[in-house]
N, CA, C and O atoms as CSV, one atom per row, in Angstrom:
chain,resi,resn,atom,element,x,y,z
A,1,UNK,N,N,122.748,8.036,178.298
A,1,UNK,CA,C,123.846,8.972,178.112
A,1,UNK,C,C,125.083,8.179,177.670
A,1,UNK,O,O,125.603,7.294,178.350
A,2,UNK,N,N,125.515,8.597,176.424
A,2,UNK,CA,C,126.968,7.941,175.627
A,2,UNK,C,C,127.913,8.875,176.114
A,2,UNK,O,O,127.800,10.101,176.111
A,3,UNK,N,N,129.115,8.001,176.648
A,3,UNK,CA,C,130.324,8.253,177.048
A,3,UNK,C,C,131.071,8.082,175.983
A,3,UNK,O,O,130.871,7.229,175.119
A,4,UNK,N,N,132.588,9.457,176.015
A,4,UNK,CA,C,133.275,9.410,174.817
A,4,UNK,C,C,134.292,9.637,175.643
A,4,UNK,O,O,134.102,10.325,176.645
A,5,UNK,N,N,135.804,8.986,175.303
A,5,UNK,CA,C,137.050,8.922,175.809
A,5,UNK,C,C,137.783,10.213,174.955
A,5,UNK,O,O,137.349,10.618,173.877
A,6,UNK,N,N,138.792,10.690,175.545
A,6,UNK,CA,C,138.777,11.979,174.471
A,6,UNK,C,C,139.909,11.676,173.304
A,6,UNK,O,O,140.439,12.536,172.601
A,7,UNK,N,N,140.120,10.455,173.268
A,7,UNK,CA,C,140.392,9.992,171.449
A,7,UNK,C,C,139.053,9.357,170.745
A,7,UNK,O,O,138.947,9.390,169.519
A,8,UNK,N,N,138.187,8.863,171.448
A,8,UNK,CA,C,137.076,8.858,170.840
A,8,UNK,C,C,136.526,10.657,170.544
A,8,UNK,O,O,136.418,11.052,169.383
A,9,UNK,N,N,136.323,11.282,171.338
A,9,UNK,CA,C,136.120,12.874,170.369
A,9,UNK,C,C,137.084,13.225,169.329
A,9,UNK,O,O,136.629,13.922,168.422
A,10,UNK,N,N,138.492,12.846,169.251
A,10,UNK,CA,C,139.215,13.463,168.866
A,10,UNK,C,C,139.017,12.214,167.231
A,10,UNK,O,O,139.485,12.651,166.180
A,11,UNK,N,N,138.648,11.438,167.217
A,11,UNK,CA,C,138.420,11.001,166.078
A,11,UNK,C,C,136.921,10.855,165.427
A,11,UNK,O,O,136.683,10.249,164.382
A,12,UNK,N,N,135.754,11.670,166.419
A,12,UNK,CA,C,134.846,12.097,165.631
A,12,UNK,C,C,134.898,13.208,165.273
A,12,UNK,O,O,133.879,13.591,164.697
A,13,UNK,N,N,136.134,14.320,165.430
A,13,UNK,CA,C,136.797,15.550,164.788
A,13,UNK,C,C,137.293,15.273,163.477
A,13,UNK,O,O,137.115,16.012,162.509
A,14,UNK,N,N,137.986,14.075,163.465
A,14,UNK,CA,C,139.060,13.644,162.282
A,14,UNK,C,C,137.727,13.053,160.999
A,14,UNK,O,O,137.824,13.311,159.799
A,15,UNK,N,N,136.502,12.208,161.650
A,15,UNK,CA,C,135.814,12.137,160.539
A,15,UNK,C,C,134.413,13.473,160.159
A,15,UNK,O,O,133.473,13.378,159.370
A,16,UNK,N,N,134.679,14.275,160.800
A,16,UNK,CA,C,133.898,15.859,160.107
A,16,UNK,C,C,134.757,16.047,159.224
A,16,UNK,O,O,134.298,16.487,158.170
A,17,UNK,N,N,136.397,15.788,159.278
A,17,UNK,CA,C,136.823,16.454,158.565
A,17,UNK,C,C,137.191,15.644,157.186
A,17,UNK,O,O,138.167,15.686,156.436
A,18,UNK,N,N,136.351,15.122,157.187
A,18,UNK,CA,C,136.583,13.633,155.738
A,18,UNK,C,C,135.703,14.670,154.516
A,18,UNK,O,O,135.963,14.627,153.314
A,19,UNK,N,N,134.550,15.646,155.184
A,19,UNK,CA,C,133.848,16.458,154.591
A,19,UNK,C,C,134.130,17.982,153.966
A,19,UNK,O,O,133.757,18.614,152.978
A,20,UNK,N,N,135.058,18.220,155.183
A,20,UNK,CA,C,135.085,20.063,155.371
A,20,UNK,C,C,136.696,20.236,155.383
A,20,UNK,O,O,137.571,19.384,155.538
A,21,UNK,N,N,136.762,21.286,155.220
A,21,UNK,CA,C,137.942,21.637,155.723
A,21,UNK,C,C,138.568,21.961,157.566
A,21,UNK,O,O,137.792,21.659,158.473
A,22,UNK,N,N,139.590,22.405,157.827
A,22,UNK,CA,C,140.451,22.638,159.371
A,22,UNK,C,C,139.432,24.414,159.556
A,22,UNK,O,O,138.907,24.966,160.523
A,23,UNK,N,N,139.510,24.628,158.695
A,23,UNK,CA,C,139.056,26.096,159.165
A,23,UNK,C,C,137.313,26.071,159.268
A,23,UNK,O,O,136.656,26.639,160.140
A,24,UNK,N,N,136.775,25.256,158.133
A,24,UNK,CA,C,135.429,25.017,158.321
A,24,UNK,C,C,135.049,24.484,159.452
A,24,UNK,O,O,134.017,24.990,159.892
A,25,UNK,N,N,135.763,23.170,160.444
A,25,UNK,CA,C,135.233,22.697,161.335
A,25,UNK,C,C,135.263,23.743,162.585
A,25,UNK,O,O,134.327,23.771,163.384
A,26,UNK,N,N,136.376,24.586,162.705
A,26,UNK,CA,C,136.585,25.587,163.791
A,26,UNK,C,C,135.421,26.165,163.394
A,26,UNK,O,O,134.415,25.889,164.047
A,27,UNK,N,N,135.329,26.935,162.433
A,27,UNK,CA,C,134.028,28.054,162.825
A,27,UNK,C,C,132.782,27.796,162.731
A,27,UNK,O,O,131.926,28.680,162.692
A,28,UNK,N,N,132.392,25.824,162.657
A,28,UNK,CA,C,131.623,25.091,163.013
A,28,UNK,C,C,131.317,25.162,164.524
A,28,UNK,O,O,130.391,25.786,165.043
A,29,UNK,N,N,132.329,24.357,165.186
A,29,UNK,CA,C,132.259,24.257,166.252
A,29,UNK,C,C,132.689,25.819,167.611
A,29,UNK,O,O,132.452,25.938,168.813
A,30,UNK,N,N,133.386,26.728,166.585
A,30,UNK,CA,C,133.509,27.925,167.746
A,30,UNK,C,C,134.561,27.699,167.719
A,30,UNK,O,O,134.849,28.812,168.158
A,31,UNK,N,N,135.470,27.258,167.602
A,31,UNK,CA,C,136.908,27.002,168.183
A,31,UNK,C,C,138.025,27.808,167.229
A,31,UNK,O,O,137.722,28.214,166.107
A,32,UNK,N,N,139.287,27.981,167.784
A,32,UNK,CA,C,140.043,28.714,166.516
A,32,UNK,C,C,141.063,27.412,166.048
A,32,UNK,O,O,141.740,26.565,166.631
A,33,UNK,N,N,140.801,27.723,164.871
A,33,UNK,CA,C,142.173,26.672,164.122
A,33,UNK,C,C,143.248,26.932,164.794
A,33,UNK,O,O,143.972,26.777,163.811
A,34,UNK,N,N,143.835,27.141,165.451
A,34,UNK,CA,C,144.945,26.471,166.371
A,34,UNK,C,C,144.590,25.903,167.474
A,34,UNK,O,O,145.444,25.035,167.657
A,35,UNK,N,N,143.928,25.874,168.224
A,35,UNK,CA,C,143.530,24.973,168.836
A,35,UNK,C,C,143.047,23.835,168.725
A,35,UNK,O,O,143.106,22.909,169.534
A,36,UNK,N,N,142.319,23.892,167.228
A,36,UNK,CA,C,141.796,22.379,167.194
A,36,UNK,C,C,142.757,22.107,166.300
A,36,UNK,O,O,142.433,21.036,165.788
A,37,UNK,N,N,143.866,22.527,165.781
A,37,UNK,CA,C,145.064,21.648,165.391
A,37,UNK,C,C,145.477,20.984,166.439
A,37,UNK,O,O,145.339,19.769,166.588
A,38,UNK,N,N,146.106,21.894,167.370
A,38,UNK,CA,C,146.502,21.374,168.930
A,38,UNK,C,C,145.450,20.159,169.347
A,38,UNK,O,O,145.846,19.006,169.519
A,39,UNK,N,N,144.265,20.498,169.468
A,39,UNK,CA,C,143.728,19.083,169.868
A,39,UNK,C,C,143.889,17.788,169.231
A,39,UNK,O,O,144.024,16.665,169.717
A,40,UNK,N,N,143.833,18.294,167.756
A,40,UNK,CA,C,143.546,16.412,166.912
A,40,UNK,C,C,145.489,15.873,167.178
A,40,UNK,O,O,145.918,14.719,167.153
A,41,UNK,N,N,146.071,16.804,167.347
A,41,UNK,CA,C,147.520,16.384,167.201
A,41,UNK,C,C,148.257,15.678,169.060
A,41,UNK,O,O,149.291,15.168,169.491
A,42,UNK,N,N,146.853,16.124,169.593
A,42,UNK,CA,C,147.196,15.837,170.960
A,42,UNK,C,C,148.067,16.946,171.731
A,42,UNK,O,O,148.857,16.373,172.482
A,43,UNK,N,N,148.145,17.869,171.773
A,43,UNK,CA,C,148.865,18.685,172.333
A,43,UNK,C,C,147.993,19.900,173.366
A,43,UNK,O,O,148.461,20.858,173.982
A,44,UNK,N,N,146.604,19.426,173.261
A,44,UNK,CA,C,145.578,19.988,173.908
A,44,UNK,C,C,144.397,19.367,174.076
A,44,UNK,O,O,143.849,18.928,173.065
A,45,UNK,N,N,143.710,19.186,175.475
A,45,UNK,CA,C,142.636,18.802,175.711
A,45,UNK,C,C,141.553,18.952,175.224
A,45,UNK,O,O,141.544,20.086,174.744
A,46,UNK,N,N,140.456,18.382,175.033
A,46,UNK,CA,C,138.944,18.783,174.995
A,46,UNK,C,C,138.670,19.914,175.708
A,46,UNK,O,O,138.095,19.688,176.772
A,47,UNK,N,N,138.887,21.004,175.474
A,47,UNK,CA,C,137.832,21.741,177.065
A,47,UNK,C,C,136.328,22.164,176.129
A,47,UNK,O,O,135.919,22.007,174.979
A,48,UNK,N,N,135.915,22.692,177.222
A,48,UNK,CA,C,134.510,22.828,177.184
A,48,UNK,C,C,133.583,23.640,176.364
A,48,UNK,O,O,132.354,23.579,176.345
A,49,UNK,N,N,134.411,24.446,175.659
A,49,UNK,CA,C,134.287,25.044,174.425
A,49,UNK,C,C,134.444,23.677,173.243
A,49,UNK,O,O,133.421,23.416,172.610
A,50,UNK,N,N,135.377,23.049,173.034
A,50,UNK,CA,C,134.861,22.019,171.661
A,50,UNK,C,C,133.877,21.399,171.955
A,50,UNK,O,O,132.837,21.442,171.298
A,51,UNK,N,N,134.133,20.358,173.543
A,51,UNK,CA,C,132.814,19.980,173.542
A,51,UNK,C,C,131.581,20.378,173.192
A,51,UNK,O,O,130.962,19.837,172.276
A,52,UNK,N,N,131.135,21.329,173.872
A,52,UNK,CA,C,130.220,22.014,173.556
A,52,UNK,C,C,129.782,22.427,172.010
A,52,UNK,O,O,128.658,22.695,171.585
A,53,UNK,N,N,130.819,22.395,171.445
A,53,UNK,CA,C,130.375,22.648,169.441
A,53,UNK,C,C,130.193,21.560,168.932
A,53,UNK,O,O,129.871,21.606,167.744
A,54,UNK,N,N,130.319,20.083,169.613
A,54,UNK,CA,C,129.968,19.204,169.084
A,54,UNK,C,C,129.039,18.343,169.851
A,54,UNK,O,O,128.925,17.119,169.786
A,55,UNK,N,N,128.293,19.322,170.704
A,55,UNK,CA,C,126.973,18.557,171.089
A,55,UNK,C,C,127.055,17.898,172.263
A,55,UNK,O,O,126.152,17.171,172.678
A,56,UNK,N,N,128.716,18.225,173.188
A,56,UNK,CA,C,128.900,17.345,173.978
A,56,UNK,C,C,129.125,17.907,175.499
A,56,UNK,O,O,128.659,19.046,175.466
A,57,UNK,N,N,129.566,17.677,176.671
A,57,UNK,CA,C,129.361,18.325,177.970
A,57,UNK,C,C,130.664,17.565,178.418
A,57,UNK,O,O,130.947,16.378,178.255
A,58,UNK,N,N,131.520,18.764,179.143
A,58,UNK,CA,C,133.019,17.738,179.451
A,58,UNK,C,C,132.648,17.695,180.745
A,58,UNK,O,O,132.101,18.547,181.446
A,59,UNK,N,N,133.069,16.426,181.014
A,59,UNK,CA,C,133.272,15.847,182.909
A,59,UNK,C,C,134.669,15.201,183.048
A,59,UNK,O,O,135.182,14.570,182.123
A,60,UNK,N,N,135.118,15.344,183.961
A,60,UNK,CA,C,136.367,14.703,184.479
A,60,UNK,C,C,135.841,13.929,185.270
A,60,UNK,O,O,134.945,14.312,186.021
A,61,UNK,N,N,136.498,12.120,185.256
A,61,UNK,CA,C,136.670,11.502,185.831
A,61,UNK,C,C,137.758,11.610,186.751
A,61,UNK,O,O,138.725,12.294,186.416
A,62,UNK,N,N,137.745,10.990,187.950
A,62,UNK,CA,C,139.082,10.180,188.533
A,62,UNK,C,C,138.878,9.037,189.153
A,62,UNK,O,O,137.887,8.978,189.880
A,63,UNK,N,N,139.634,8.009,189.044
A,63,UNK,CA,C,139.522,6.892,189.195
A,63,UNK,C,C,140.655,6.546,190.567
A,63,UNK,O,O,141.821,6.940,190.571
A,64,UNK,N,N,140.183,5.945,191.396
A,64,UNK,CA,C,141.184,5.250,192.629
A,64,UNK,C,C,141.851,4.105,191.984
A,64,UNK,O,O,141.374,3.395,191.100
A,65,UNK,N,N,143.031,4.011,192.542
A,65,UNK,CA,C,144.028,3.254,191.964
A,65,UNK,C,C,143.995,2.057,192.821
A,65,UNK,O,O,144.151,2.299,194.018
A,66,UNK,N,N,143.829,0.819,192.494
A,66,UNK,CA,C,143.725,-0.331,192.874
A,66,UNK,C,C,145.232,-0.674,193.535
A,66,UNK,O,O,145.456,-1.784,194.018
């Protein structure tokens, strides 16, 4: 199982779109073009709807602070 940091998703978003267009990848993946503007621009998380259009399953970590 490959782990993805969510700028690692957010820049296997940026290279779909080397192919397609902003509106093609939304109704690829399910999502509405404002939201996945909001995501690649950082202004919104992964949730479980993109994941999910790109093959992927969201988990939250938390980590204890040393």
């Amino acid at each position: 199982m490959k782990r993805f940091t969510e700028d690692q998703v957010r820049d296997m978003v940026n290279r779909r779109l080397k192919d397609s267009t902003l509106v093609e990848q939304a109704g690829e993946i399910k999502v509405s073009v404002a939201y996945l503007c909001d995501f690649l621009h950082g202004k919104r998380g992964a949730g479980k709807k993109l994941a999910s259009g790109l093959g992927l399953r969201r988990e939250v970590l938390y980590v204890e602070e040393t």
